[in-house]
N, C-alpha and C positions, 0 to 999 in steps of 0.2 A: 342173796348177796349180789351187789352190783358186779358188773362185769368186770369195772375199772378196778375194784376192790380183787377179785378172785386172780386177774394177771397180778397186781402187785403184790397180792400173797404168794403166789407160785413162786413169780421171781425172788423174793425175800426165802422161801423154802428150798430152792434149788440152789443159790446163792450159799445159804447156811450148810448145805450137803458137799457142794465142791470147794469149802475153803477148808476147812476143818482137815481134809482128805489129801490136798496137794500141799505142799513149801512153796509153790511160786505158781500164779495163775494167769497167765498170758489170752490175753484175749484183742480180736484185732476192732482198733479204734475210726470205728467207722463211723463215716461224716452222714445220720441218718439224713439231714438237708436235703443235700443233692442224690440219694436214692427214694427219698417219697416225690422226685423231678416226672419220675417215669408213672404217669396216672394207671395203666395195667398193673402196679407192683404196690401202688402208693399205698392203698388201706390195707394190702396184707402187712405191710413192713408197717406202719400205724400202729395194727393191732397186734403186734409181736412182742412191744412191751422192751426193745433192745435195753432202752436207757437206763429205766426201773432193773433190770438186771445187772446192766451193770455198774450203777449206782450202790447198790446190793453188794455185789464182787467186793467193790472199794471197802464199803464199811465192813465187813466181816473178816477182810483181807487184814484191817486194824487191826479190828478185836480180836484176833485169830493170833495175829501178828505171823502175819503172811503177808509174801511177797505179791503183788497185784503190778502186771506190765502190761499197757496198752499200747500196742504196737503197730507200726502206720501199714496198714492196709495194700498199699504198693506191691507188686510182683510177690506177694506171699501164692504165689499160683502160678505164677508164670516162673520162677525158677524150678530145677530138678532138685530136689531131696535130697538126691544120690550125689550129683556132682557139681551142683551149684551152676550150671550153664544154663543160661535163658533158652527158654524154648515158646515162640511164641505163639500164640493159640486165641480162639474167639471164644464170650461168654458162653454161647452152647457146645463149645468142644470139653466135654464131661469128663474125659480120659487125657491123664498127663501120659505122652508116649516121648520118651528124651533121645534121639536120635546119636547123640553123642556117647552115651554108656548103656544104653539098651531098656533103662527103665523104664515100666509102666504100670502105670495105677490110678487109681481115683485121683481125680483132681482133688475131691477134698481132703481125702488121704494126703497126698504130698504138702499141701499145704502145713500142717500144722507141726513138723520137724524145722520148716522154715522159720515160724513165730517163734518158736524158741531157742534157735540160734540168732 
């Protein structure tokens, strides 16, 4: 099986696993464009297949009839989880630490309470 073949079956199969399972599937609506900019990162984000997934999302989100939100991308990382106050930080600072209520955690942890408020 082609390569392009087996990522779009994935995504079609992982797709079909997380709609079925949540009421409402939030996922952040990232501009792949300007992230294949950076040639270090370009063929890994290429070969990841975002689209084809979340292409996927949508349609099963229908059929499912489920909720599908793509949500902009913006400070889903740089706000706190816990109390909503910006905290500002560089792409390798890996640790959200909120100096205002004492929180800390995975940056990608904190993120994903933000997409769905």
């Amino acid at each position: 099986m082609k390569i392009s073949r087996q990522r779009e079956e994935h995504a079609k199969r992982l797709a079909r696993c997380v709609c079925p399972s949540n009421d409402v599937v939030a996922y952040e609506d990232l501009q792949v464009k300007n992230l294949v900019k950076n040639n270090k990162l370009a063929k890994a984000i290429n070969d990841s297949g975002w689209y084809q997934f979340r292409k996927w999302i949508e349609y099963f989100g229908i059929k499912f009839g489920k909720i599908t939100i793509a949500v902009p991308p913006q400070y889903t990382s740089i706000n706190c989880s816990n109390c909503g106050e910006k905290v500002a930080k560089t792409l390798s600072t890996r640790t959200h630490s909120c100096p205002h209520c004492g929180y800390i955690d995975c940056r990608d942890k904190n993120a994903p309470p933000l997409l769905v408020s």
